[in-house]
DRENMI-437098 format. One record per residue (C-alpha): x, y, z; residue in three letters; residue number from 1. Coordinates in Angstrom, 1 decimal. Each point is the difference from the previous one (the first is absolute). Example, Ala and Ser with C-alpha at 12.3 -4.5 7.8 and 13.67 -1.06 7.14 Angstrom:
<atoms>
12.3  -4.5  7.8  ala  1
1.4  3.4  -0.7  ser  2
</atoms>
This chain:
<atoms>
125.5  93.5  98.1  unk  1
2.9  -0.6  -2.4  unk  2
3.0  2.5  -0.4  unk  3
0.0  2.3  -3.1  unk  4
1.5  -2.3  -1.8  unk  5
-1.9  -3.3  -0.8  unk  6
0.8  -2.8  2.7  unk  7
1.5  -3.4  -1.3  unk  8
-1.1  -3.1  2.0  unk  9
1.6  -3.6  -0.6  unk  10
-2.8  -1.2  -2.2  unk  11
-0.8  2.4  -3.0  unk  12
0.9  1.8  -3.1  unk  13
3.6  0.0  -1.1  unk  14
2.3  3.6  -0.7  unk  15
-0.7  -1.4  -3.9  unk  16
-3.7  0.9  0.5  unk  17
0.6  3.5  1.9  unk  18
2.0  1.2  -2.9  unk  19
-2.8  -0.5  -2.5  unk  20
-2.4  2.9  1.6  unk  21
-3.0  -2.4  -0.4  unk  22
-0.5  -0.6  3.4  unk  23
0.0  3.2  1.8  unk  24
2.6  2.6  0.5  unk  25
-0.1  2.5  3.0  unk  26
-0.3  3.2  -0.8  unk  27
0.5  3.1  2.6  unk  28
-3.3  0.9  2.2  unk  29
-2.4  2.5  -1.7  unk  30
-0.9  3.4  1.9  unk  31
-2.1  -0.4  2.5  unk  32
-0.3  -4.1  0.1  unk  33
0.9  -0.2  3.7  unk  34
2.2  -3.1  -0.5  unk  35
3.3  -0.5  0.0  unk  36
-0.8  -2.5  -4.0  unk  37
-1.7  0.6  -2.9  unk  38
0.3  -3.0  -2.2  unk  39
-1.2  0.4  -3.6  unk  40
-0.2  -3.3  -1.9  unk  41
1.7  0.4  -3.4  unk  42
-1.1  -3.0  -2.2  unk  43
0.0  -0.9  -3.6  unk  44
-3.1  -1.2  -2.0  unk  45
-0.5  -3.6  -1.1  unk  46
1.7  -0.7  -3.0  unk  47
2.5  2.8  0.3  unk  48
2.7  -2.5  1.8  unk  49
-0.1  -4.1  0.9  unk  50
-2.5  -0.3  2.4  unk  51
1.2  -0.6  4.0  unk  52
-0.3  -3.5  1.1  unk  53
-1.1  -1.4  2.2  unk  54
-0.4  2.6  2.5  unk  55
-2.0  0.1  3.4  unk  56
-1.0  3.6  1.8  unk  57
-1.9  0.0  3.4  unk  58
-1.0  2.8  1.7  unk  59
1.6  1.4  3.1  unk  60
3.1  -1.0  1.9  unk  61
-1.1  -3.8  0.8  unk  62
-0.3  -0.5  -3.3  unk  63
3.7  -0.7  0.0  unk  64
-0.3  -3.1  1.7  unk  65
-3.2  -0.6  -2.3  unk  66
1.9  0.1  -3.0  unk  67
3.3  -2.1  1.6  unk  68
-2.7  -2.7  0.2  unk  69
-1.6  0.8  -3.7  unk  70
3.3  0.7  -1.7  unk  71
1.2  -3.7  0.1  unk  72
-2.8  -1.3  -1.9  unk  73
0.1  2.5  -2.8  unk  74
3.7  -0.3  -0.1  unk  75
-0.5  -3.5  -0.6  unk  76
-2.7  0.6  -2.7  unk  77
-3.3  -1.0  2.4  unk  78
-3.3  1.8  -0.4  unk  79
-0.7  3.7  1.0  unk  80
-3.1  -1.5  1.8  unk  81
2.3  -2.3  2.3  unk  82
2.4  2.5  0.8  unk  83
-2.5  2.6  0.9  unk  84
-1.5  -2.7  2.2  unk  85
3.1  -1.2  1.4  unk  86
1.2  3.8  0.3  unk  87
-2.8  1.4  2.3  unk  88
-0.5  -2.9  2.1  unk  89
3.3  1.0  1.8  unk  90
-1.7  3.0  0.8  unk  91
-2.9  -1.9  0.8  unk  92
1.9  -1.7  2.6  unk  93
2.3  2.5  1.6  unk  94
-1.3  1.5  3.3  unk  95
1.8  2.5  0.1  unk  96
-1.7  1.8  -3.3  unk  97
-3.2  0.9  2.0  unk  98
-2.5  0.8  -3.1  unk  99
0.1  -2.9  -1.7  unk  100
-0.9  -3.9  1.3  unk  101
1.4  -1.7  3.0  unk  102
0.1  2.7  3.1  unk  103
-1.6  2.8  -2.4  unk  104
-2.1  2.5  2.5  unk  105
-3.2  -0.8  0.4  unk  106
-3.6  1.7  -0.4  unk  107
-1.6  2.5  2.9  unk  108
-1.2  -3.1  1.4  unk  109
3.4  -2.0  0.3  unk  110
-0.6  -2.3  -3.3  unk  111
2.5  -0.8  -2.8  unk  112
-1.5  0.1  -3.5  unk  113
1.7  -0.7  -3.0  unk  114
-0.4  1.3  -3.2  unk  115
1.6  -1.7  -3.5  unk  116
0.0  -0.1  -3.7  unk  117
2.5  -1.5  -2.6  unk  118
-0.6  0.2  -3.7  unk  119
1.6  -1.7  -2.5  unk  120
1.1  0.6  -3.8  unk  121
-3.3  -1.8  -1.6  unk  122
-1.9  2.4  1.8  unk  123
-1.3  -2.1  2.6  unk  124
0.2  1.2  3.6  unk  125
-1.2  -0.7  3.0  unk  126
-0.5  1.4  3.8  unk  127
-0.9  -0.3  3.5  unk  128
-1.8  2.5  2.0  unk  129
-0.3  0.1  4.2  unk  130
1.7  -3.0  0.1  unk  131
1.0  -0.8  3.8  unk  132
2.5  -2.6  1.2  unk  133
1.8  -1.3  -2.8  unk  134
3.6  1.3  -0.7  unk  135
0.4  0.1  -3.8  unk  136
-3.4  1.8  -1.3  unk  137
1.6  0.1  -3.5  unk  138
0.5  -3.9  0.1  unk  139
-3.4  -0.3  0.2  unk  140
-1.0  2.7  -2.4  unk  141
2.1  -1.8  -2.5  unk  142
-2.2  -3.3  0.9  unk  143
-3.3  2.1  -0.4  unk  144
1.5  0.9  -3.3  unk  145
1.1  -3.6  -1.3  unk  146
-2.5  -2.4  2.2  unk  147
-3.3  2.0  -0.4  unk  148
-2.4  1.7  -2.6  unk  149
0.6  3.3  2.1  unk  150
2.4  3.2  0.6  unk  151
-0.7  0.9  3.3  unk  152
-0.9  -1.7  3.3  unk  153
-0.8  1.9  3.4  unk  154
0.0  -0.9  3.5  unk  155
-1.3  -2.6  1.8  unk  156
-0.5  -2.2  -3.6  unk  157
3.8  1.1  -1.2  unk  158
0.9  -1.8  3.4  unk  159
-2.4  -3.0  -0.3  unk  160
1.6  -0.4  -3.7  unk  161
3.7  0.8  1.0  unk  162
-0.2  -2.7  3.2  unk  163
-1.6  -1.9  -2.9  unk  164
3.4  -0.1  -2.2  unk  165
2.3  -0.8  3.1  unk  166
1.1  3.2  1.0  unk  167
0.5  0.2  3.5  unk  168
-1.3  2.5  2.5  unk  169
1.9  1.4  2.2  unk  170
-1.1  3.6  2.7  unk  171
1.2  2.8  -1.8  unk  172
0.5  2.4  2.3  unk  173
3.3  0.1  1.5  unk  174
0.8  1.3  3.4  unk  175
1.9  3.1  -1.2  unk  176
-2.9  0.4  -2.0  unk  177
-2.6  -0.4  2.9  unk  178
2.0  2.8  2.0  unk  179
0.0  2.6  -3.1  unk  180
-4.2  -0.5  0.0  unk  181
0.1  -0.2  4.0  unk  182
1.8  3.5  -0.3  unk  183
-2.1  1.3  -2.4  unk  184
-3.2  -0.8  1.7  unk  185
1.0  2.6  2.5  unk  186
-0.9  2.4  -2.4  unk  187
-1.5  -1.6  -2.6  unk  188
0.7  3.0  -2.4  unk  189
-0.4  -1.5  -3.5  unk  190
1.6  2.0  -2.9  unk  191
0.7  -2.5  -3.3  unk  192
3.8  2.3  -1.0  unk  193
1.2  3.1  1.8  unk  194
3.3  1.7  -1.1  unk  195
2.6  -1.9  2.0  unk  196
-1.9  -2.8  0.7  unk  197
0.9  -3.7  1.1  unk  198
0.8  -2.0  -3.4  unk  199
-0.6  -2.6  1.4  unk  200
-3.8  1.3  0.2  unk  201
-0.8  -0.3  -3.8  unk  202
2.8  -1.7  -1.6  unk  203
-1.3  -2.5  -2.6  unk  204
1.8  -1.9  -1.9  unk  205
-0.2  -0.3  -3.9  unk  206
2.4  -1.6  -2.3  unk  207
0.6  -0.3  -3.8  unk  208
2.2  -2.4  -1.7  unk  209
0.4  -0.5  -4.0  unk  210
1.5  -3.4  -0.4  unk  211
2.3  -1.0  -2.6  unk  212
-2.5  -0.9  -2.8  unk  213
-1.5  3.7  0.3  unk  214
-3.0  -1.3  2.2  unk  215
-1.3  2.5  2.9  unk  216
-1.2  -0.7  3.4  unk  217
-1.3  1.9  3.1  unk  218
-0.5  -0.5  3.6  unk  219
-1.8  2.0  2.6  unk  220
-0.3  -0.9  3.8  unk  221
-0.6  2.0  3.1  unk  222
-1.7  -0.2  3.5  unk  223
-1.1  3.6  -1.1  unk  224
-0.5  2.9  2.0  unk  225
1.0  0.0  3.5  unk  226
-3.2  0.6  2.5  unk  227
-2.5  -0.6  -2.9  unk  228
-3.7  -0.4  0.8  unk  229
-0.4  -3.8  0.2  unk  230
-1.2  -1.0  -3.5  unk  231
2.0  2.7  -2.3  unk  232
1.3  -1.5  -2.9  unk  233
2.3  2.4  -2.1  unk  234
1.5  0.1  -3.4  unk  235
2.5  -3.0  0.1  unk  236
-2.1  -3.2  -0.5  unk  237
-2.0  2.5  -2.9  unk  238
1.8  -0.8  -3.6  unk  239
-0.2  3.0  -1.6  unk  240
0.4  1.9  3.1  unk  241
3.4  -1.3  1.9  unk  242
1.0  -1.8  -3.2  unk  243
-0.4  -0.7  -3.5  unk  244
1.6  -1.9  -2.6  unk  245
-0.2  0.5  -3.8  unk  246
2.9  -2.2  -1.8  unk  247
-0.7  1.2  -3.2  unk  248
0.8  4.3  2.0  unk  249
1.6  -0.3  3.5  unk  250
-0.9  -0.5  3.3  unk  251
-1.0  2.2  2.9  unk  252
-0.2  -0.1  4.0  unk  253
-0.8  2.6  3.1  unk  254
0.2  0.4  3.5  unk  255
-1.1  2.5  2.0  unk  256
-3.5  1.0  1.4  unk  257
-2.0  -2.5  -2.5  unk  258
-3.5  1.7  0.6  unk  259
1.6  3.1  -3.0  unk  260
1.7  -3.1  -1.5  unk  261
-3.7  -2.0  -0.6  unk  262
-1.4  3.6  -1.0  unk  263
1.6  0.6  -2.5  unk  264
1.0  -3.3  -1.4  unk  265
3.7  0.7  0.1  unk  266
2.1  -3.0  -1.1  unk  267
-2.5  -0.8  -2.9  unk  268
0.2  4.4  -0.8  unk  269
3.9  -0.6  -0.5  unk  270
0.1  -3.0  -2.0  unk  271
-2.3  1.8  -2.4  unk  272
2.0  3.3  0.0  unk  273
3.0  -2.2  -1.1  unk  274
-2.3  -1.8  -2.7  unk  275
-0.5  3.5  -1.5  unk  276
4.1  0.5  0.2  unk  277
0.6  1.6  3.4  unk  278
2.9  -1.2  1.6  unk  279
-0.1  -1.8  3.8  unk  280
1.1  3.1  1.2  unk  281
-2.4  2.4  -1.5  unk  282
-2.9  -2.5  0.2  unk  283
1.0  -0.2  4.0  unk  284
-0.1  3.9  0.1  unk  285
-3.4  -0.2  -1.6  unk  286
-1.3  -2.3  1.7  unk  287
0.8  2.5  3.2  unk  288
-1.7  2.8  -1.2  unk  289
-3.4  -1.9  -0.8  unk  290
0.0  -0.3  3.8  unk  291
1.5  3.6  0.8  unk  292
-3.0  1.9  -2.1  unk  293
-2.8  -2.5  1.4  unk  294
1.0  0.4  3.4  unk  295
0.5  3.4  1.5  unk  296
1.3  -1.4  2.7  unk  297
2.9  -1.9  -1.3  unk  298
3.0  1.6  2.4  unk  299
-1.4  -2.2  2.7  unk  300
0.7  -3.2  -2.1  unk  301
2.5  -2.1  -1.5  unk  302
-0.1  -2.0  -3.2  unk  303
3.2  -1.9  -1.8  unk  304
-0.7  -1.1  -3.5  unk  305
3.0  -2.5  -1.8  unk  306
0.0  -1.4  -3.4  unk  307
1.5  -2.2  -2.4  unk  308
-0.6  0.0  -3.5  unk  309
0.6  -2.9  -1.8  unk  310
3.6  1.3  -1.8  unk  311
1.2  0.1  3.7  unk  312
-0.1  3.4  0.8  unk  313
-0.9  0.9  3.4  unk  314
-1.9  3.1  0.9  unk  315
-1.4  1.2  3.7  unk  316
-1.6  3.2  1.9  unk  317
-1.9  1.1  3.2  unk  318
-1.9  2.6  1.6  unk  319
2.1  0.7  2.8  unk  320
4.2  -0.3  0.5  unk  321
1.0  -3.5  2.0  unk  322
-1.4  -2.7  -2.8  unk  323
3.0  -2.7  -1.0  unk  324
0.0  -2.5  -2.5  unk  325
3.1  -3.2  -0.5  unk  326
0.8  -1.1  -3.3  unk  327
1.8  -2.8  -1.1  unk  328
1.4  -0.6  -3.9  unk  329
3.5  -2.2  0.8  unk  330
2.0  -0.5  3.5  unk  331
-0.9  2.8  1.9  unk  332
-3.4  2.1  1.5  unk  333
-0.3  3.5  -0.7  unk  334
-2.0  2.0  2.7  unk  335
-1.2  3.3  -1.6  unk  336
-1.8  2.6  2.1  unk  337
-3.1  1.0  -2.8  unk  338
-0.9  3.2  -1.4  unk  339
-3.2  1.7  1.9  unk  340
-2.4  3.0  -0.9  unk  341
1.4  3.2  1.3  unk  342
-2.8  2.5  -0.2  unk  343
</atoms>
């Protein structure tokens, strides 16, 4: 976690942005909250200032590096949809972020599936479910998206079609990965989120970007939850679920245990809020307590929501304390520790 104050990488929003408020500004913790943050995002409706762009937001702390790699592009007036692609395949690459692609942990049964969606500003999207040795599952959910009639493809055929396009494979599973699972199996206690728990467990990646024209893109890609029964797909190759795009409202994205996420349709729930006015902030908290008064059980769970509306302003909130999201606007990455239910 962050300090109290928000943390300023190499690669994200300048000091001009933090002075305007829009973004987020830390506020002390409320009674009771149990963390040492509670960030409430103050932003500013569409049409009440110049819109921020471009701008790029990924959820938790590798999203830094997702955005270095995203930021260049928008900077240089490319497409959301590039960045985002270009943005998450870092992540998609990096070993040592063990919930997403290359070295993610594997099922019960000691298999790496990948999950993926992307979404664009037309509308058109497209995914990957229980996709198994290829590295970039959102490459290839963009070429479902632009080379066939479909949104989604799912296992064995995803691969078939994937090997198809020239995508490599390659064995997923790496061996720090292997010895995580080999420990586990000593137990094989399987519990999605538990206060305190490994990050590295349920840490999806999702990022945002609004390009310089105004247009909006999302991307979603995990290796989902650690020590899943062989076959679970989650929320992050489901649009509307993990991710959904509206260019005309905003855009939204989760992480988190997807199975509330599918139930109750989050990221498709928040665009709408902000279609009826509600700010990414309020339609993230909104969003939460859809799944806090359907689930009784919702202490034992976390869920991050982020969004983007399409005058720039950034919005976020969780279930639980420990949720991060990096956002980029000019030369430097802002790391802000998110908001989070306290009752």
């Amino acid at each position: 976690m962050t300090s109290r104050r928000q943390f300023l990488i190499a690669t994200g929003v300048g000091l001009a942005a933090l002075g305007t408020g829009r973004l987020g500004t830390a506020q002390e913790p409320t009674a009771g909250s149990g963390t040492g943050l509670s960030l409430i995002d103050e932003v500013v409706p569409p049409g009440q200032q110049p819109a921020t762009r471009p701008i790029v937001v990924s959820t938790w702390r590798h999203g830094q590096a997702a955005n270095a790699a995203a930021w260049p592009i928008l900077r240089a007036g490319g497409r959301a949809l590039d960045a985002v692609e270009t943005g998450v395949r870092v992540t998609e690459a990096d070993p040592q972020v063990m919930s997403v692609g290359y070295g993610g942990l594997p099922d019960r049964d000691g298999h790496v599936t990948l999950d993926a969606c992307i979404m664009d500003e037309t509308g058109n999207a497209g995914a990957v479910a229980f996709l198994q040795d290829i590295k970039h599952p959102i490459s290839v959910a963009r070429a479902v998206m632009e080379k066939t009639p479909h949104v989604m493809l799912a296992g064995e055929g995803a691969r078939q079609f994937a090997v198809a396009q020239g995508f490599p494979t390659t064995d997923l599973l790496t061996p720090a990965a292997r010895r995580t699972w080999q420990d586990w199996r000593r137990t094989s206690h399987y519990k999605p989120w538990s206060p305190g728990s490994d990050p590295a467990r349920h840490d999806t990646i999702s990022q945002l970007a609004l390009d310089a024209h105004g247009n909006l893109a999302g991307a979603c890609t995990t290796s989902g939850l650690a020590f899943k029964m062989h076959g679970r797909v989650g929320d992050s190759p489901i649009i509307g679920a993990a991710l959904f795009v509206d260019n005309e409202v905003g855009a939204a994205c989760a992480t988190g245990v997807g199975e509330e996420v599918i139930k109750t349709v989050g990221s498709f729930l928040i665009v709408e809020l902000m279609r009826q006015g509600r700010s990414p902030a309020d339609a993230c908290r909104e969003a939460v307590e859809r799944i806090v008064h359907k689930n009784p059980h919702w202490r034992e769970l976390q869920v991050g929501y982020l969004a983007l509306d399409r005058g720039g302003n950034v919005g976020a909130f969780a279930l639980r304390p420990e949720f991060q999201y990096a956002v980029t606007a000019g030369p430097e990455t802002q790391l802000i520790d998110v908001a989070h239910r306290t009752g």
